[in-house]
N, C-alpha and C positions, 0 to 999 in steps of 0.2 A: 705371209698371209696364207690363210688357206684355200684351197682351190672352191671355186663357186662358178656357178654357170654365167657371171657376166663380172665383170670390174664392180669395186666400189665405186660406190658417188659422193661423196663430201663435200660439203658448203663450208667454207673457214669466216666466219666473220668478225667485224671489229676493226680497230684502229684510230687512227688519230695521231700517234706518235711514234717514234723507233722503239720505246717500250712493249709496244701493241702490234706492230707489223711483223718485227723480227724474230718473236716466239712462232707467230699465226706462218710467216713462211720456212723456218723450221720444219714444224709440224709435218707442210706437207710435204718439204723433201724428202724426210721420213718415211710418210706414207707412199710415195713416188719412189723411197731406195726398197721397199717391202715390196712394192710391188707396181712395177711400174704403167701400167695399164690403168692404175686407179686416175679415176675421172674427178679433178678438182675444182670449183668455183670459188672466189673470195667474194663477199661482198659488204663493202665499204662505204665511206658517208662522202656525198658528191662536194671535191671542190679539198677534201684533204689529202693528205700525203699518199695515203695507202694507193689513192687512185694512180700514180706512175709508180711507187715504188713496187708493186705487184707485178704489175705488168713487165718490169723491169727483172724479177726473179723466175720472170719464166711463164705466168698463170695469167687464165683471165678472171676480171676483175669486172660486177656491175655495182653501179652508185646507187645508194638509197639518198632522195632530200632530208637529211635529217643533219640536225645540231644539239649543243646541248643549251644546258639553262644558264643564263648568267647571271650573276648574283646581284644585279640594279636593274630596275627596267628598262628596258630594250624593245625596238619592234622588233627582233628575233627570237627575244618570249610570249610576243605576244601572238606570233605562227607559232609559236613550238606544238602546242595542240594538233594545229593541221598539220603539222610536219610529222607526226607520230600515229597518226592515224593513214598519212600518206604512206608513213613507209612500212604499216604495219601490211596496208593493204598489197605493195609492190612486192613485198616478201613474202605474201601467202601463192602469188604469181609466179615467183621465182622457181618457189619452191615446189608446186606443183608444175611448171615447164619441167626443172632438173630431175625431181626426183629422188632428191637424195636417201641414202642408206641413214649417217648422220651428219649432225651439225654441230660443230665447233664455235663456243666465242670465246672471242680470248682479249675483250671487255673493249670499250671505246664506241662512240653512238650506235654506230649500225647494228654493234650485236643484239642489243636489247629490239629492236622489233622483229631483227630474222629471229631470235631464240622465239620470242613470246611467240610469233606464226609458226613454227615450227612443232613448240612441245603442245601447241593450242590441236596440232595433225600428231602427236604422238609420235614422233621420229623420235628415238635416242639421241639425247643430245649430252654436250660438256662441256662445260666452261673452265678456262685454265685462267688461275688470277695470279698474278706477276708478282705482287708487292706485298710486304709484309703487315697490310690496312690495306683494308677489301675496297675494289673501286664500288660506286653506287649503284651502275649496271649490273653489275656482277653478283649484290647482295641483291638485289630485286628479282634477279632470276633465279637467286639460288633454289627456293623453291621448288622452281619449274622442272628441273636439267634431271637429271640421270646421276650426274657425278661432278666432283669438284676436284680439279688438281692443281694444287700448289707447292707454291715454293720455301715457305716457313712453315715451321710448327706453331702450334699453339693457333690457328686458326678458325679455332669453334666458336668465338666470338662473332664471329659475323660470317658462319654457314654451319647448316646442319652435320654435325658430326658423321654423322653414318653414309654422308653422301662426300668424304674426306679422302683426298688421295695424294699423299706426300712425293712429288715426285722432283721438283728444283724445275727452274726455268730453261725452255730449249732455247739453246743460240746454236749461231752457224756452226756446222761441222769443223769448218775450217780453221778455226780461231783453236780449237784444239792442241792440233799440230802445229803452229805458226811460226814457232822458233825453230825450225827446222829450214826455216826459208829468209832467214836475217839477211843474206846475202841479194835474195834477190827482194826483198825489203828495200833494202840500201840501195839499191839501181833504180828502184819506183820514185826513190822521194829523192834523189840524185843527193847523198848523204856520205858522213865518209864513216866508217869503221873505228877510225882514230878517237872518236871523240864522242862521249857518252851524249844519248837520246833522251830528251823530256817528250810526252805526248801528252795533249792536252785534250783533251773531249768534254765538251760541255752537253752532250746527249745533241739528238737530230735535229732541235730547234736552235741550239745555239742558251749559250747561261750568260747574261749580263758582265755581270761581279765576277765571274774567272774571267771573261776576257778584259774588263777595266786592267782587273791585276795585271794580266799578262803583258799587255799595253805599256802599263807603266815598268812592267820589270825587264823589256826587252836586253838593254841596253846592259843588262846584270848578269843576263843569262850570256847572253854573245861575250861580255867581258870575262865572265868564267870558263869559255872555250866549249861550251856545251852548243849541241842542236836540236831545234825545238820544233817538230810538227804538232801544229796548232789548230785545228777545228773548232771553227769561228759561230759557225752557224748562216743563215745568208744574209740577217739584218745587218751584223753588224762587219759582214767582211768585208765591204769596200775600202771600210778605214782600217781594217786591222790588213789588207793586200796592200797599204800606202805606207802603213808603219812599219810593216820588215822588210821595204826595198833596201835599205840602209844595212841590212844585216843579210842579204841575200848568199855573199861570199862567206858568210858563217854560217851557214845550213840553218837558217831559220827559216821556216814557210808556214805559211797560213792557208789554210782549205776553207771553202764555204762547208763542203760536205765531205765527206773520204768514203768511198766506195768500198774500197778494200783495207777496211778494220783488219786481215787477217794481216796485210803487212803493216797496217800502221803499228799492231802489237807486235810483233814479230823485229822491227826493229826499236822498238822503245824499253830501255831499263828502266824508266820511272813514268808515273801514269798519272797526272793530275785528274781527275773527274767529275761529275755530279753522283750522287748516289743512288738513281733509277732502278728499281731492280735488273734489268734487263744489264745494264753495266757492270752491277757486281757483281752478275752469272758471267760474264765475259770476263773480268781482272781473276774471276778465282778458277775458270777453265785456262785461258789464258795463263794464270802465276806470276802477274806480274805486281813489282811493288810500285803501290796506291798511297797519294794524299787524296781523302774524298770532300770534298765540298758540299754538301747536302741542302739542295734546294730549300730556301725557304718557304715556295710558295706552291706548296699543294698540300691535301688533304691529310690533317693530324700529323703533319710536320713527319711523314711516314720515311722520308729518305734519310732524317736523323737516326731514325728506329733503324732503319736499313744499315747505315754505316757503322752505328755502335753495335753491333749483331758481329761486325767484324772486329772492331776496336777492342771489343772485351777479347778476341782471343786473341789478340795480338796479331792481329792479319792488317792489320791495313792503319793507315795514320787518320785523322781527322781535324781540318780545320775549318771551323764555322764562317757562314755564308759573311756575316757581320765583321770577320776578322778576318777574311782575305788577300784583300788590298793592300795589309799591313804585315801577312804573314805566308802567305800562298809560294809566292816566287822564291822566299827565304827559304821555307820549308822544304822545295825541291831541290833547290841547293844543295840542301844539308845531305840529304838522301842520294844525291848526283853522287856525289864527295866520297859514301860511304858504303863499300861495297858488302862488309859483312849486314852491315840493316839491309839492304838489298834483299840477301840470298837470307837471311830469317826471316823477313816477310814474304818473299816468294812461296818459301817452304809453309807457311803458315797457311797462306791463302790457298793454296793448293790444295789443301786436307778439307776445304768448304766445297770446293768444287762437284758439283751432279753428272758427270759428263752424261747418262746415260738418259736424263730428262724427257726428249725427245720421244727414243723409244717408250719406254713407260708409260705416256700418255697415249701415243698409238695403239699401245695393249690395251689401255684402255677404255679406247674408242673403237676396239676390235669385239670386245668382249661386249660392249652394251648393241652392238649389230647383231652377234650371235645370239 
């Protein structure tokens, strides 16, 4: 960064999911390895994730009352009004206590009333959208913002072209290098070397349908000699912590959450998943070979789009949410078993990878200051 008479100020807001928090604290590692004096705030929607995971990566974090709409009526449509006018008003607060230089959303309730307070005082602001189908926040701001950085092409369907900046989604630095630390991988998850790794990530809330499958395919994977670190989610871990005591001496274990993604990849040859954006910036930084699962149930069925984006180039496998249970645990098998598909899809996914994401959006939140 260049020299100025005082630090940046930057507001990061957004969240709701590992999709939304882990680009937003990216960002400001970023901004914190440029320079490390820059002054950071998050601010997030009271009562979700981002409120400890933030805090947790270093930063302070205030909560806006805000939710979003749900699709039946609810008494929490029927505040949603107050709740939007609440936090339009707490963010124009905010934001004149901070002060900030700019402000970042990087989509998930809270962005859309710090943005709208924000570009309503003419701050430079920019919104960074994760998925290949623009979230609803994200398209109602795009108007407002400065600039748009994303992660696919072809996204002038739902934001103005000329405010368009191709840059791939930031994940942790770490997850980079990872395989350079197998070994101490293998000591984290008390695992042994001998015997090939599935890793199972159904994204930060936990996916139904991979864990059913997983559930029922325990007993296939331990009979195969393989070991299985499995992220559960926290609904459903207390029964999936009960189903592999039985398989404890085979290196199967279950996490509510995994902290350290950089060893859970780092020791895993095969990668079961969902297809989140934020996950398939990590399997193709990362290079590891993927069966993706692709959530059914969000908006335009976008994590299909996500996963076939990979499948046409021969990077990653696909098997549908519907066909799981009958096919999921079979399919990593196969893949377990077979080391030349391994190292082709590693090689494949790797050529999708942005590693420099990150930066590039910093640049471009440098330039709209200047």
């Amino acid at each position: 960064m260049p020299d100025k008479k005082r630090p940046y100020r930057i507001i990061i807001s957004g969240g709701g999911t590992g999709g939304h928090i882990y680009p937003a604290v990216a960002i400001a590692n970023q901004l914190k390895a440029l320079s490390p004096d820059t002054e950071i705030l998050f601010v997030g929607a009271k009562g979700r994730m981002e409120m400890t995971r933030v805090p947790e990566a270093g930063y302070k974090i205030v909560g806006l009352w805000i939710s979003g709409l749900q699709r039946r009526l609810t008494i929490d449509n029927l505040s949603f009004p107050l709740k939007v006018l609440s936090s339009v008003r707490a963010s124009h607060k905010i934001i004149k206590e901070f002060k900030p230089d700019a402000v970042v959303g990087v989509g998930g309730y809270a962005s859309g009333p710090l943005l709208y307070a924000a570009t309503a005082r003419k701050i430079p602001s920019l919104i960074q959208e994760q998925n290949s189908y623009a979230g609803i926040t994200n398209k109602l701001l795009a108007k407002r913002v400065s600039k748009v950085c994303v992660a696919y092409p072809n996204m002038e369907a739902f934001f103005p072209p000329e405010k368009l900046v191709l840059t791939g989604n930031p994940v942790r630095n770490d997850i980079m290098d990872s395989q350079a630390r197998r070994q101490e991988a293998l000591v984290h998850f008390n695992l042994s070397a001998e015997r090939k790794i599935i890793l199972v990530i159904g994204g930060s809330l936990g996916a139904r349908t991979i864990n059913q499958s997983m559930a029922a395919g325990l007993s296939q994977i331990a009979t195969a000699g393989y070991q299985l670190i499995w992220q559960t989610g926290k609904v459903y871990y207390p029964e999936a912590q009960e189903a592999v005591k039985q398989y404890a001496e085979q290196g199967i274990r279950a996490y509510d959450f995994i902290k350290r993604m950089d060893l859970a990849y780092a020791a895993a040859d095969v990668v079961i998943s969902r297809a989140g954006a934020l996950s398939i910036s990590e399997l193709c930084l990362a290079a590891k070979p993927a069966i993706l699962v692709p959530s059914p149930n969000v908006a335009e069925d976008h994590q299909t789009k996500n996963a076939m984006a990979l499948v046409q180039q021969q990077a990653a496998k696909l098997v549908r949410d519907a066909d799981a249970r009958a096919e999921v645990v079979q399919a990593a098998l196969q893949l377990a078993a077979d080391e030349q598909e391994q190292l082709r899809l590693a090689q494949q996914i790797k050529k999708l990878a942005r590693p420099n994401a990150a930066a590039d959006i910093v640049n471009e939140l440098i330039r709209l200051i200047k």
